[in-house]
C-alpha positions in Angstrom: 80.9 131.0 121.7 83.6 129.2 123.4 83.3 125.9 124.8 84.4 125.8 128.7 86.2 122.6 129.3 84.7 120.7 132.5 87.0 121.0 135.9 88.6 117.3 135.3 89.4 115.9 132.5 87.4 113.1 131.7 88.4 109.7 129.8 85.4 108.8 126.7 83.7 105.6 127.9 84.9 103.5 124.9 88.2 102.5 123.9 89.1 105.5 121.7 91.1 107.5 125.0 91.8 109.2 124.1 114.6 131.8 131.2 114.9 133.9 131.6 118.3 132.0 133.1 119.6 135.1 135.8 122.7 136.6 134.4 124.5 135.3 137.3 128.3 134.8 137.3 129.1 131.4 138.4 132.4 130.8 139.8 134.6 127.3 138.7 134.7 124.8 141.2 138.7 125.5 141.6 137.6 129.3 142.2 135.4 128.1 145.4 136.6 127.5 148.9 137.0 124.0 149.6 133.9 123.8 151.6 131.4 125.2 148.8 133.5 122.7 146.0 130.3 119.7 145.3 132.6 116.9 146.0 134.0 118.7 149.3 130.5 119.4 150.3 129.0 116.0 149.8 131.6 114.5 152.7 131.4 117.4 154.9 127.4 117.7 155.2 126.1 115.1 152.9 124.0 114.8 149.9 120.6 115.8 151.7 122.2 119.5 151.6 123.3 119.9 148.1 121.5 121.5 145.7 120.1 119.7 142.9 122.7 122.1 140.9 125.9 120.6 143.0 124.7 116.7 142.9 124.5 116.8 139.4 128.3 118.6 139.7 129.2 115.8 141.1 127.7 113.1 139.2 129.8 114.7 135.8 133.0 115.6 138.0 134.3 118.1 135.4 132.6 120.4 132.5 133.8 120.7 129.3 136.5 122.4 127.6 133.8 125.4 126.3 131.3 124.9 129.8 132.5 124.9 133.5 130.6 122.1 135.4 128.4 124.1 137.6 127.2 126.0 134.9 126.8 123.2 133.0 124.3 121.5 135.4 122.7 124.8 136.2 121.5 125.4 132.9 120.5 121.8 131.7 118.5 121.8 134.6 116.8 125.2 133.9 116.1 124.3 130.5 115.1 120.8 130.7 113.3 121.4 133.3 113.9 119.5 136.9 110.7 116.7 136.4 111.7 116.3 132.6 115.4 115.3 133.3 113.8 113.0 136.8 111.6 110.9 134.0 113.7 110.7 131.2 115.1 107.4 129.8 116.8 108.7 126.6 120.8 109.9 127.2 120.5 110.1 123.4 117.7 112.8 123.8 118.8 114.6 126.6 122.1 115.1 125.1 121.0 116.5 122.0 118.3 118.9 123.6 120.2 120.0 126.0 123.5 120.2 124.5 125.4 118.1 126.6 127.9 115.3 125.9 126.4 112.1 125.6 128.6 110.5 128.7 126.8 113.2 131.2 123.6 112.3 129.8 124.6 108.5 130.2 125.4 109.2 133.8 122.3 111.4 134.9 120.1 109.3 133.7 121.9 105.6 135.2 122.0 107.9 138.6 118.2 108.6 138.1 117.2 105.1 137.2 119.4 103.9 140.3 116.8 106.0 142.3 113.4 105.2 140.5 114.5 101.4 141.4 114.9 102.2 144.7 111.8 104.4 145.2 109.9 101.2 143.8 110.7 99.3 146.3 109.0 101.4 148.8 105.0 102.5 149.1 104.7 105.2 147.3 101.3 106.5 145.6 101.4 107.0 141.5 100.6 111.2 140.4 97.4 111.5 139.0 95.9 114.7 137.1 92.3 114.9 136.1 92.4 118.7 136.0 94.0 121.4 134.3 95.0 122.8 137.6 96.5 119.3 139.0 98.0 119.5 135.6 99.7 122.5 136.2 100.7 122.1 139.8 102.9 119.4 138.2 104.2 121.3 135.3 104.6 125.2 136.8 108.5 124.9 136.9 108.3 124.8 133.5 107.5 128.5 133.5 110.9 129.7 134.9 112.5 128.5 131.4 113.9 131.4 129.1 113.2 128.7 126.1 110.1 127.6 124.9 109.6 123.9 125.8 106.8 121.7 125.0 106.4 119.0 127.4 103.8 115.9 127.4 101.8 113.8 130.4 101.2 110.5 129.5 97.9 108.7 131.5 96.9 105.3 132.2 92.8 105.0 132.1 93.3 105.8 135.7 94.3 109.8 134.8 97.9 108.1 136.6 101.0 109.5 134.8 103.0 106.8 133.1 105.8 109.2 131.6 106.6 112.7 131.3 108.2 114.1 128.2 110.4 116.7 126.9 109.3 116.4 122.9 111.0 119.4 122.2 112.3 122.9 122.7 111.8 126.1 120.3 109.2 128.0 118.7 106.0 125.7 118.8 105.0 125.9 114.8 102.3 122.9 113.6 105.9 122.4 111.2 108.4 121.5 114.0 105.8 119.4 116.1 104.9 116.6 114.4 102.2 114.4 116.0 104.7 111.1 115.6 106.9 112.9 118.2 104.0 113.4 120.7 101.9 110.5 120.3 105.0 107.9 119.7 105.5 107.9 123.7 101.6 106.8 124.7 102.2 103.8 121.7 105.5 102.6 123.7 103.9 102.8 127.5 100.3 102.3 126.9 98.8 106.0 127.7 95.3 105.9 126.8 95.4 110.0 127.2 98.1 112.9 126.5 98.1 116.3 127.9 100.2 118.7 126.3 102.0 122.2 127.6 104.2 124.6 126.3 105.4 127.9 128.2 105.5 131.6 126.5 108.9 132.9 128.0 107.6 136.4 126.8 105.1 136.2 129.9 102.1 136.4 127.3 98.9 133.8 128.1 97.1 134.3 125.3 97.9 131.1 122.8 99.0 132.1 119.0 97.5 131.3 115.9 100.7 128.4 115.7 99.1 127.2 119.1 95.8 126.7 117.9 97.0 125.2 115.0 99.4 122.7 116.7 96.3 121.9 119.1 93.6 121.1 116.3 96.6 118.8 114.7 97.0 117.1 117.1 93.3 116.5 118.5 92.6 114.9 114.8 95.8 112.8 115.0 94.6 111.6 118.5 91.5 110.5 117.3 92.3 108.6 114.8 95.2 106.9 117.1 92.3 106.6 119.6 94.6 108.7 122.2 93.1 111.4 123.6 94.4 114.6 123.6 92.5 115.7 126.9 94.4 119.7 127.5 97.2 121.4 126.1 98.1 124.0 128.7 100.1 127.2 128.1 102.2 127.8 131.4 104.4 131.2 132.7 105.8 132.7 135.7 102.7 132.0 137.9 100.0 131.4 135.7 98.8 129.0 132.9 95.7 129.0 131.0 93.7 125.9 128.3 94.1 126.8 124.6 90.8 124.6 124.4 89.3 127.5 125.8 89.8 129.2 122.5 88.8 126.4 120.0 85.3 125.9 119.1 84.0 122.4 118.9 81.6 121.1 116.6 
């Protein structure tokens, strides 16, 4: 019989806490009117009206020889996913995962930190998830992606989220995902709990026999680390379901 999680993830009272991508033509920024071109559009109606797509056109200035820049910044986007590339710190990482030049990374994520300092200095409240659903409120766009991408929440003993992680992108095998690359993060920033989610591009809930696998790793490497693994969530188009729904406890 399986073992139904409770409705919010709970924290153990001692110390051991635990794309598709459309086939859409994009035209080169010297094919668009002058009024659609990023740059043009920024001074003519300001930032607060570009798409996420278009600031982050303007933030590279030009593509590369084999990508145009719009495409470029559509498709890291879709792939890293939009909250990944807001949280990550590593150029290094972003430009290997998502296959852009090291100098783009270098200036997305300078741009981002420029806001996160900002943002501090105002009142704003920390995201905490102590559910599978607040969980997946926060991860959902991660279902849009044509590639499978496993993604990591980092909490605090509060259930706050400390970090956010892209660990990696591909087929999830118990081979590829080692639990160094998940748990490293929570060692670095002090997460006393990790939840876990992956999407199935294929539209398919059910979690595979490599899923289980990967999960039951990496519940035995969290408690020995005394980081919890409280949920690893499978996510699609609109829906997302536990895979410790389908693993029996002792």
């Amino acid at each position: 019989m399986l073992k139904q999680p409770p409705s919010d993830y709970r924290v153990k009272d001692n110390d051991i806490i635990l794309n598709e991508l459309e086939d859409q033509y994009v035209l080169r920024v010297k094919d668009l009117p002058d009024d659609e071109r990023p740059r043009e559009k920024l001074l003519e109606v300001g930032a607060q009206n570009l798409s996420l797509t278009e600031l982050i056109a303007v933030v590279w200035g030009v593509g590369t020889k084999k990508e145009e820049v719009l495409s470029m910044a559509k498709r890291t986007l879709k792939e890293y996913g939009e909250k990944a590339i807001s949280n990550e710190q590593d150029p290094q990482k972003l430009a290997e995962v998502a296959n852009i030049p090291l100098i783009k990374a270098c200036q997305v994520v300078a741009s981002l930190e420029l806001g996160r300092r900002f943002y501090a200095s105002q009142s704003g409240r920390p995201v905490q998830v102590r559910n599978a659903k607040q969980a997946y409120s926060y991860l959902k766009d991660m279902g849009r992606g044509n590639k499978e991408q496993l993604r990591g929440l980092y909490l605090n003993s509060r259930y706050q989220l400390v970090h956010d992680e892209v660990i990696s992108i591909g087929s999830l095998t118990s081979n590829i995902v080692h639990p160094r690359e998940v748990f490293q993060p929570a060692i670095e920033r002090g997460a006393v709990a990790i939840i876990i989610a992956h999407n199935h591009p294929s539209g398919r809930l059910e979690p595979t026999l490599a899923d289980l696998q990967v999960t039951e790793q990496l519940l035995a490497a969290g408690d020995l680390l005394g980081i919890e693994l409280l949920d690893h969530l499978i996510i699609t188009s609109n829906k997302y379901v536990s895979v410790m729904e389908f693993i029996k406890h002792d």
